[in-house]
C-alpha positions as CSV (number, residue, x, y, z in Angstrom):
1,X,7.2,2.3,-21.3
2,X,10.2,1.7,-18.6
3,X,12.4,4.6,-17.6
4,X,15.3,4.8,-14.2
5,X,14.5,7.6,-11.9
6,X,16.7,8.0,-8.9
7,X,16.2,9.5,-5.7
8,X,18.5,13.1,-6.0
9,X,16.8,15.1,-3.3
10,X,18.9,14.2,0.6
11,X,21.4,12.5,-1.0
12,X,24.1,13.4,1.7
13,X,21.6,12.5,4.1
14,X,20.9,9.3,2.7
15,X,24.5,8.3,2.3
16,X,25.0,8.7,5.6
17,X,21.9,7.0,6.8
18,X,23.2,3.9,4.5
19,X,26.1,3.8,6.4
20,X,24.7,4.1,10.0
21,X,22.0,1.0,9.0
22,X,25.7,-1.4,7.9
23,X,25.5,-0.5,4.7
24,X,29.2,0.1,3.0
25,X,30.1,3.1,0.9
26,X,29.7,1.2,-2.6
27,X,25.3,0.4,-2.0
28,X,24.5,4.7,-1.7
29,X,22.5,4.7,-4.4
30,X,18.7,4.4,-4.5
31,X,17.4,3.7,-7.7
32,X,13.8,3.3,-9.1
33,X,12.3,2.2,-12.4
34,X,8.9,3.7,-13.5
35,X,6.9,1.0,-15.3
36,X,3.4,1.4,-17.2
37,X,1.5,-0.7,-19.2
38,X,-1.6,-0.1,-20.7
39,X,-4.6,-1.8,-23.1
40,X,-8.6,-1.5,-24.1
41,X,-10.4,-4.2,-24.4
42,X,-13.9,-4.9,-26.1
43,X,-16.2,-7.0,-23.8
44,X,-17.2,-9.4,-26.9
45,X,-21.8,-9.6,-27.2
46,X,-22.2,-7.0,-24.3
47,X,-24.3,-4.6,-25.9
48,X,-27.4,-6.5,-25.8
49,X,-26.9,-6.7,-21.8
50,X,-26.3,-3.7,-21.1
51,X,-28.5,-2.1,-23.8
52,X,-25.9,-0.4,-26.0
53,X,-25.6,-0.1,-29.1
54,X,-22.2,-0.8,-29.6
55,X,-20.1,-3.6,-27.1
56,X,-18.9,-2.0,-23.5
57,X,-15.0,-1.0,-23.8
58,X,-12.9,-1.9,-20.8
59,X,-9.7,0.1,-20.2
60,X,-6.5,-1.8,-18.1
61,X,-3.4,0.4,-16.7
62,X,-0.6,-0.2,-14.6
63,X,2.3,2.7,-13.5
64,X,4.7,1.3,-11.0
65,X,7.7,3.0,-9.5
66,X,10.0,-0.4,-9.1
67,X,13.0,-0.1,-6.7
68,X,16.0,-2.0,-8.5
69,X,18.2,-0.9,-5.6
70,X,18.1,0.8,-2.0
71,X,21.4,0.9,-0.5
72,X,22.2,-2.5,-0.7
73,X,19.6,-4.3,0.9
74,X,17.8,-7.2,-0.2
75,X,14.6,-5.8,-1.7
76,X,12.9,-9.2,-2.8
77,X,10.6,-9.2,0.0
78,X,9.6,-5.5,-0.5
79,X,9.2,-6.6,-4.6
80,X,6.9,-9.6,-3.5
81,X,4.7,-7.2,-1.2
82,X,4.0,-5.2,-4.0
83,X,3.6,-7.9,-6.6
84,X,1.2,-9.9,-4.1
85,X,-0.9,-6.7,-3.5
86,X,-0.7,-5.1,-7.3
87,X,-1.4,-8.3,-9.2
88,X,-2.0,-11.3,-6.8
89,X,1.1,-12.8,-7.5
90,X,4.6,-13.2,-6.9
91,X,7.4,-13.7,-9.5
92,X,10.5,-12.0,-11.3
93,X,9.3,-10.7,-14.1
94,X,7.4,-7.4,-13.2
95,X,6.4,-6.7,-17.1
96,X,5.0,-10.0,-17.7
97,X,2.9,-9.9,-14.4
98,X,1.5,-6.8,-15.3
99,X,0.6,-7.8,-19.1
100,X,-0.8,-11.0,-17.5
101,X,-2.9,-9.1,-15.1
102,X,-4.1,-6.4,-17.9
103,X,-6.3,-9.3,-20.0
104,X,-7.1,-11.3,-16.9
105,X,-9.0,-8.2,-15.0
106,X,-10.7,-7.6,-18.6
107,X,-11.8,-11.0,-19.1
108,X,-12.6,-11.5,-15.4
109,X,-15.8,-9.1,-16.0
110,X,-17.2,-12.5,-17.8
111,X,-17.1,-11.9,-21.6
112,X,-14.4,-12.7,-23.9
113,X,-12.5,-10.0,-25.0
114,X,-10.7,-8.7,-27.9
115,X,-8.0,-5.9,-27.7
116,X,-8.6,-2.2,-29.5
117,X,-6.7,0.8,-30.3
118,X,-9.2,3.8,-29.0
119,X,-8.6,6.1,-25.4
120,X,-12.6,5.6,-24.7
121,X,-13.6,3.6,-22.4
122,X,-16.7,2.7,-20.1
123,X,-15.2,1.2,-17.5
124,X,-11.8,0.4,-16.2
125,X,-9.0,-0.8,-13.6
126,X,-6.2,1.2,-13.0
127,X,-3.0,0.1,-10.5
128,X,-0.2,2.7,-9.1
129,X,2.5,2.0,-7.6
130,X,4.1,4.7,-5.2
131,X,6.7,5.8,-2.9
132,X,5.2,7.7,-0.2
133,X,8.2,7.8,2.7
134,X,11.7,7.6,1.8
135,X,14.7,7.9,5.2
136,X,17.8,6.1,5.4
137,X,15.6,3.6,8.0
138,X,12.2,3.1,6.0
139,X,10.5,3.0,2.9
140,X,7.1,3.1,2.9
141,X,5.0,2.0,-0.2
142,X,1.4,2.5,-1.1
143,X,-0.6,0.4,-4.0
144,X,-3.6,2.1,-5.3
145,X,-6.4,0.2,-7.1
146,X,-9.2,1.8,-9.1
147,X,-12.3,0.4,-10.8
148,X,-15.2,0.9,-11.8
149,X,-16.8,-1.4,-13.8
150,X,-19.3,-0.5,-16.9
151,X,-22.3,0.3,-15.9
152,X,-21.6,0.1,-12.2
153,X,-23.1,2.4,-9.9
154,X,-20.0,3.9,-8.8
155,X,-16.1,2.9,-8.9
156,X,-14.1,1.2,-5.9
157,X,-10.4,2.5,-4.7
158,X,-8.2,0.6,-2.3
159,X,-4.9,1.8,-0.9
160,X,-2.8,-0.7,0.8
161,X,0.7,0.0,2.3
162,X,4.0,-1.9,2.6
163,X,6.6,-0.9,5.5
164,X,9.9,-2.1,4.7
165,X,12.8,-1.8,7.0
166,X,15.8,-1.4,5.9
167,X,18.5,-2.1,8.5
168,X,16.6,-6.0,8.2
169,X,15.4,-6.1,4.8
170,X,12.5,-7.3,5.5
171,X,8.7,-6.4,5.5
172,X,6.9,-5.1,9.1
173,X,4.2,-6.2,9.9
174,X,1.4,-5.9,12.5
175,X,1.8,-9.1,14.1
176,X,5.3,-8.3,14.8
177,X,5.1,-4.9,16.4
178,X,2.2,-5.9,18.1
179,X,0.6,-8.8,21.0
180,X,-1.3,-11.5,19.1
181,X,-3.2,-12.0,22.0
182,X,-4.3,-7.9,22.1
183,X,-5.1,-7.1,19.0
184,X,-9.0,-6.8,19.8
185,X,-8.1,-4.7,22.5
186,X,-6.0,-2.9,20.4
187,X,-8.9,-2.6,17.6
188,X,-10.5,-1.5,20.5
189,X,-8.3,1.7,20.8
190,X,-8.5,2.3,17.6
191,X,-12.5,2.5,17.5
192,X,-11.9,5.1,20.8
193,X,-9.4,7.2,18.7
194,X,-11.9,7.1,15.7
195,X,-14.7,8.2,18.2
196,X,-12.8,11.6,18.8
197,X,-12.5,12.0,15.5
198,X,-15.8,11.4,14.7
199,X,-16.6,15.2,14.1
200,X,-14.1,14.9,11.0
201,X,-13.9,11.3,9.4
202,X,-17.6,10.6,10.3
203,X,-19.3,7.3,12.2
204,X,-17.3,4.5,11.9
205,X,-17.6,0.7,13.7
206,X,-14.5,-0.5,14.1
207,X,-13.8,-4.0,15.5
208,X,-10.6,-5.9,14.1
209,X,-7.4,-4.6,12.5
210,X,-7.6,-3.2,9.0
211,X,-7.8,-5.9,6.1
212,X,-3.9,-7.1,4.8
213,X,-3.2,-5.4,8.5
214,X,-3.0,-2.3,6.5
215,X,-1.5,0.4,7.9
216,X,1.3,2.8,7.2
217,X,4.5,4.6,9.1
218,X,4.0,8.1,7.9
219,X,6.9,10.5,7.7
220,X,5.1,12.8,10.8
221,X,6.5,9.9,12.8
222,X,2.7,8.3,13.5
223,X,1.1,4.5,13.1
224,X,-1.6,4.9,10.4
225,X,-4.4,2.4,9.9
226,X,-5.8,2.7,7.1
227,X,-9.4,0.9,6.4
228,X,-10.9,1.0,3.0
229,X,-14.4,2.4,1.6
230,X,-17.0,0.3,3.6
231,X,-14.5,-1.7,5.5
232,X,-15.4,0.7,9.0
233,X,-17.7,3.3,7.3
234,X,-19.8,4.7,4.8
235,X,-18.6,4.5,1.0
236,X,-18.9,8.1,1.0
237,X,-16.8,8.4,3.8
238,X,-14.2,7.3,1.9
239,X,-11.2,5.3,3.1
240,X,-10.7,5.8,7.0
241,X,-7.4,6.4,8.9
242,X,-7.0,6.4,12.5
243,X,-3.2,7.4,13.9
244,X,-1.2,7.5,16.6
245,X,2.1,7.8,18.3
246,X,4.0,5.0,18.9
247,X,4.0,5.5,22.5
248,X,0.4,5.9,22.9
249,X,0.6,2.4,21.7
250,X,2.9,1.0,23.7
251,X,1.3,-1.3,26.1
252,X,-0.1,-3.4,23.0
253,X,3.9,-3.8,21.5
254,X,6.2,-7.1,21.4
255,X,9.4,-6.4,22.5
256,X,10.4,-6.3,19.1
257,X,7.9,-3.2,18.7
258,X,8.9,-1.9,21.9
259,X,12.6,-1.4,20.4
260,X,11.6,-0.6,17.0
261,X,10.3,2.5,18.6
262,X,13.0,2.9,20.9
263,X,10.0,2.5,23.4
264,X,11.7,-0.5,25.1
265,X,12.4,1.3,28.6
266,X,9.1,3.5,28.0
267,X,7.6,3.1,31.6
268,X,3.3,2.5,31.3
269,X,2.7,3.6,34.5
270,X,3.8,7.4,34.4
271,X,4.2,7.7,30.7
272,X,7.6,8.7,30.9
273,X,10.9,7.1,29.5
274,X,12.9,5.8,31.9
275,X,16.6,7.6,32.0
């Protein structure tokens, strides 16, 4: 099922925010379509394995929100991110991706399959694809994975966020806002900011960046890093995130991150801006 959605809410605001990033009075609109695709599959001679008396069903759904346009900008690297994360793979064709990936995560569980018409199921993968910050600068984007395979002992979900700049069109990424040749002593700081937190997310051992540098500029202003179910913790502690302000950061930034975050006269010996 496809449907457009756009983006009514700030409207004003965001026209004027296109304008302020370059972008001319004709590329205001935002505009999103909603994708889902769904299918059951039987897992062909399972029963006898896993003592049933019927074979396992395995359920496949996808629900995307797709931006088709965001004031202009070139959006193919955002729509790559997103492809490469969803489906693990990059191409034009969103809908065919996302049938392609429905029968491959099916038959991936090792059996052949065959598909059937029924909503029961005993296991499953489902992918979402969300919006979760939206300013004339920035769109953030978050693509959820959850599983749990039959029989398992219990499911697995991933989040994993995209940061996409507008006034560049292009993707940010950790390595860019931050010195290559800190980031264990920046994975460092983050293990001491989960340490004082350790009253509310729990023990965690942190000692390298999150996995796909994962992390997320929320809409409170903060760096997020976000670490998945057993990736720094516990399973039951869930996924972990660790934030902080930008400036608190600072003395790990390029110069590009430095001036991302208007940071780039931030002095990191008093802690005070310079001005």
């Amino acid at each position: 099922m496809k449907k457009l959605i756009f983006y009514a809410v700030g409207t004003a605001l965001l026209a004027a925010g296109a304008a302020s990033c370059g972008h001319g009075a004709d590329d205001r609109r935002v505009e999103f379509r909603v994708a889902e695709h769904g299918s059951s599959f039987r897992l062909l001679n399972s029963a006898a394995e896993f003592g049933s008396d019927e074979d396992m069903i395995f359920a496949d759904s996808v629900n995307l929100v797709i931006p088709m346009r965001v004031f202009g900008a070139d959006i193919n690297p955002l729509l790559d991110s997103i492809m490469s994360l969803a489906f693990d793979s990059v191409g034009a064709d969103f809908d065919t991706v996302m049938r392609d990936h429905l029968l491959s995560t099916a038959s991936g569980i090792g059996y052949a399959v065959e598909p059937v018409d029924t909503t029961a199921a005993d296991g499953f993968n489902v992918v979402t694809g969300t919006v979760v910050n939206l300013s004339p600068e920035l769109l953030v984007y978050c693509v959820t994975t959850s599983e749990y395979p039959p029989a398992a002992a219990h499911g697995m979900t991933t989040s994993y966020y995209i940061n996409y700049d507008m006034a560049s069109g292009r993707v940010l990424t950790l390595r860019e806002i931050f010195d290559n040749k800190r980031l264990n002593d920046l994975a460092a700081a983050i293990q001491t900011q989960a340490d004082a937190l350790e009253q509310i997310i729990g023990p965690t051992g942190i000692t390298e960046l999150p996995s796909h540098d994962n992390f997320m500029l929320a809409p409170s202003g903060e760096i997020v890093f976000v670490y998945q179910p057993y990736e720094a913790a516990s399973f039951a502690q869930g996924a972990i995130r660790v934030s902080f302000y930008p400036y608190e950061l600072v003395d790990y930034m390029t110069p590009f991150g430095k001036k991302y975050f208007r940071l780039a006269d931030f002095d990191n010996g008093s802690g005070q801006v310079n001005g």
